[in-house]
N, C-alpha and C positions, 0 to 999 in steps of 0.2 A: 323562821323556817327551820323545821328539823331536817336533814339528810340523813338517810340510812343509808349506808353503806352495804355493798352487795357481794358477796362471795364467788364469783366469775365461775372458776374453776367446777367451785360444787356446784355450781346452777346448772350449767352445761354438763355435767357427770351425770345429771338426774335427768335431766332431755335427755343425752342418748340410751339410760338405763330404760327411761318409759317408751320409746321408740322400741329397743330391743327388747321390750314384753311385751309388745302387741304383735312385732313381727315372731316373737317365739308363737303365741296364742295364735297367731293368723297361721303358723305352719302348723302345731298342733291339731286345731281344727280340721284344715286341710287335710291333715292326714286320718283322722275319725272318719269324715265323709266319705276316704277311698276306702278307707275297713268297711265300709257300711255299705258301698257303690259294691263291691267287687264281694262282700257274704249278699249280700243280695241279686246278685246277679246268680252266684253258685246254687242260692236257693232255689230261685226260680227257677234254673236249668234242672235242679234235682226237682222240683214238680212235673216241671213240662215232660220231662224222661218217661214219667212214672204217669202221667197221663196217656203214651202212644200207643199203650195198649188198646183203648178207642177206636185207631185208626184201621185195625183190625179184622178184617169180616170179610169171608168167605160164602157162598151161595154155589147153586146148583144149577144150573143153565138146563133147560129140557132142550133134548134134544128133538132133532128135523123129524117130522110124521111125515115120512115119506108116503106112507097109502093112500094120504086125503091131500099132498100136494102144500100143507101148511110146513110154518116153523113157528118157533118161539119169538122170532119177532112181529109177530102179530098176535099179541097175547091181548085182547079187547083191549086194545088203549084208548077208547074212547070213553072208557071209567077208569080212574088212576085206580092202581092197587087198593091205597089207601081206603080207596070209596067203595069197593068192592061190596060190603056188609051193609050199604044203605047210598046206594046208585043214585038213587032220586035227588040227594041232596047235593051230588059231583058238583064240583066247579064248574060251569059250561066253559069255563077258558082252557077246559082241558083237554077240549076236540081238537083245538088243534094240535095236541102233540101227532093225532093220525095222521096229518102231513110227513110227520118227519119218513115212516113206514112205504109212503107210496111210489111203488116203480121198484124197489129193491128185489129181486130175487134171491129167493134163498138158498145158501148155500150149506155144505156140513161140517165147515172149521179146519178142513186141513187143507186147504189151499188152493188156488184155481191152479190148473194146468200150465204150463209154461208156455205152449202153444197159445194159449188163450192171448197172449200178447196184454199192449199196454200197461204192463205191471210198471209204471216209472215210479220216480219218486214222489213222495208226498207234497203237498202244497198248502196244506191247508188242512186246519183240525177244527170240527166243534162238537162240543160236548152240552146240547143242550138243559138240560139236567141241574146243570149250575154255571147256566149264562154264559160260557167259555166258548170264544171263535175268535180266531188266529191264523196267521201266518206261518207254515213250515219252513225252516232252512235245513238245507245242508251243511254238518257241523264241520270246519276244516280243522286240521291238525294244525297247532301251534306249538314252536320252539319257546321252552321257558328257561334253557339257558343250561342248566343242569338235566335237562328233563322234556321230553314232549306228550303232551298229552291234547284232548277234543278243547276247541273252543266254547268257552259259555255262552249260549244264548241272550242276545240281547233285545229286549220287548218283542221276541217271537218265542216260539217250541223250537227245540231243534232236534233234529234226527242225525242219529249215528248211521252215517251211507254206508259203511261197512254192515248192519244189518239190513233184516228184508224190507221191501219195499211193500205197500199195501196188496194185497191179499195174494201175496209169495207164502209158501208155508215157512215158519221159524217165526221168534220174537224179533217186532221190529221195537228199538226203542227211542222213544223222546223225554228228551228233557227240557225242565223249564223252572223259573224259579220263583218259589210261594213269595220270598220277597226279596229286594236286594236293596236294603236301606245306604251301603256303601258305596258300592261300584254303580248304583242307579240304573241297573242289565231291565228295570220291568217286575212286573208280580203276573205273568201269566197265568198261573199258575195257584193264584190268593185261595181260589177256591176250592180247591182238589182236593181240600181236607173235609169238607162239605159229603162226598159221595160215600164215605163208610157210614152215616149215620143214614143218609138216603135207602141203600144198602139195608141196614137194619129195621129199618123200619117198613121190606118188603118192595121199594121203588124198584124198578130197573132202571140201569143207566145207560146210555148205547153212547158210543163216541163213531161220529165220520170222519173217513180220512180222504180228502181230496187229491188226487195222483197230476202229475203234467198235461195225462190227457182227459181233464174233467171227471175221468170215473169215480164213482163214489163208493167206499166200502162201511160197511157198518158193523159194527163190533159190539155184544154186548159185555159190559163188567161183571168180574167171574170174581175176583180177590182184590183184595187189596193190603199189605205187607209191609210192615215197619222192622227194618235191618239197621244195627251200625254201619258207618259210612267205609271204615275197614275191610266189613265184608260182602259189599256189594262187589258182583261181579256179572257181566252181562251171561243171561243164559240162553240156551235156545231153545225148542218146541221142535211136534213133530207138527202140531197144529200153525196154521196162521193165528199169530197171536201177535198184542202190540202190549209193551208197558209203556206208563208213562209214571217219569221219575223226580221228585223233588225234594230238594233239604229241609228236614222238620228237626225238632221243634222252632217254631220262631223265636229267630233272634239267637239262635242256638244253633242249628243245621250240622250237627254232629251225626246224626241218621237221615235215611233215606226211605222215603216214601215213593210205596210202589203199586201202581194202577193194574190190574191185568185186564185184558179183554182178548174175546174170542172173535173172530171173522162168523159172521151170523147172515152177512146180505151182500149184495152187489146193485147196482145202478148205473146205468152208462154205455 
């Protein structure tokens, strides 16, 4: 029998030299991925930026015919816009959007009377258009320590009580969030990026807003407006008007996305 004799020392120096070169490669590695996590991420946010111009789009509301007793929310919706140029072929599921119209009286955007009473707070939003119905809350003020500012909405809209109540003249506003992959607050809101292109392509959108005491107000979308989140600041109107506000881009929510609409009907 031959024996070889083993050199202890250098065996073990080479274990932990090959040990310490896979742990060096395994942090190397490690750290390519986050170069490549975190320029990827920066990229994407420089697209999504530079896409929000999209969200963009403005329209022309016709105003109340006060002589014949109409408004504009009754513009034939028993043919969507779209169909307009060849009627025949409508969707027939598109009759029933004229439900949404029936029993509203029309109003001329700057507000009911104060006497009019019922103005409470909101209770309830939908925005048929793009499947959106929800619960309202009143948003409370939270101490963060350094700082106080409105609670965030969590899987409802919430309304700033300090603005107006539905069909009060001034901007009433809610908020709500496109997503919250973090803090898990809900995506109320997933869709709202959906109505500038609805918008563009000649749709109208009408949002209801249900008050304490069941009354219904309806609102058509007039704008819609993409701002840094720096320079968002609530505004007011002489008109009744409502924004609804949310963090874009996804995954990004450094600007704010902003809904307008006009007070167009009543019900109730």
């Amino acid at each position: 029998m031959v024996t070889v004799s083993k050199n202890l020392p250098a065996v073990k120096a080479i274990r932990i030299w090959g040990k310490g070169r896979w742990v060096s490669l395994s942090m190397i590695a490690l750290g390519v991925l986050m170069l490549v996590t975190v320029g990827g991420y920066y990229l994407y946010a420089a697209i999504a930026r530079s896409q929000l111009g999209e969200l963009e789009v403005t329209v022309s509301l016709d105003e109340t015919d006060t002589s014949s007793g109409s408004s504009s929310i009754y513009p034939g919706r028993l043919v969507p816009s779209l169909s307009w140029d060849d009627p025949r072929w409508a969707n027939v599921d598109s009759d029933s959007d004229s439900s949404l119209f029936e029993g509203f009286v029309p109003v001329d955007g700057r507000g009911l009377p104060a006497e009019v009473g019922g103005l409470s707070a909101p209770t309830r939003i939908e925005i048929p258009a793009i499947g959106l119905g929800s619960t309202v809350k009143e948003l409370e003020i939270v101490n963060y320590g350094d700082a106080r500012g409105w609670e965030t909405p969590k899987d409802v809209v919430g309304h700033i009580p300090n603005t107006p109540n539905p069909g009060e003249a001034g901007t009433a506003y809610l908020f709500g969030h496109l997503q919250s992959p973090i803090r898990g607050e809900g995506s109320i809101f997933r869709n709202l990026t959906h109505i500038p292109d609805l918008l563009r392509k000649g749709e109208d959108v009408y949002i209801v807003l249900q008050n304490e005491e069941d009354t219904e107000f309806l609102y058509q979308v007039s704008r819609t407006t993409v701002i840094p989140q720096e320079d968002f600041t609530m505004q007011s109107s002489s008109d009744s008007t409502i924004t609804l506000v949310a963090c874009v881009p996804a995954y990004v929510y450094d600007q704010r996305l902003l809904v307008t609409a006009k007070l167009v009907g009543v019900r109730g």
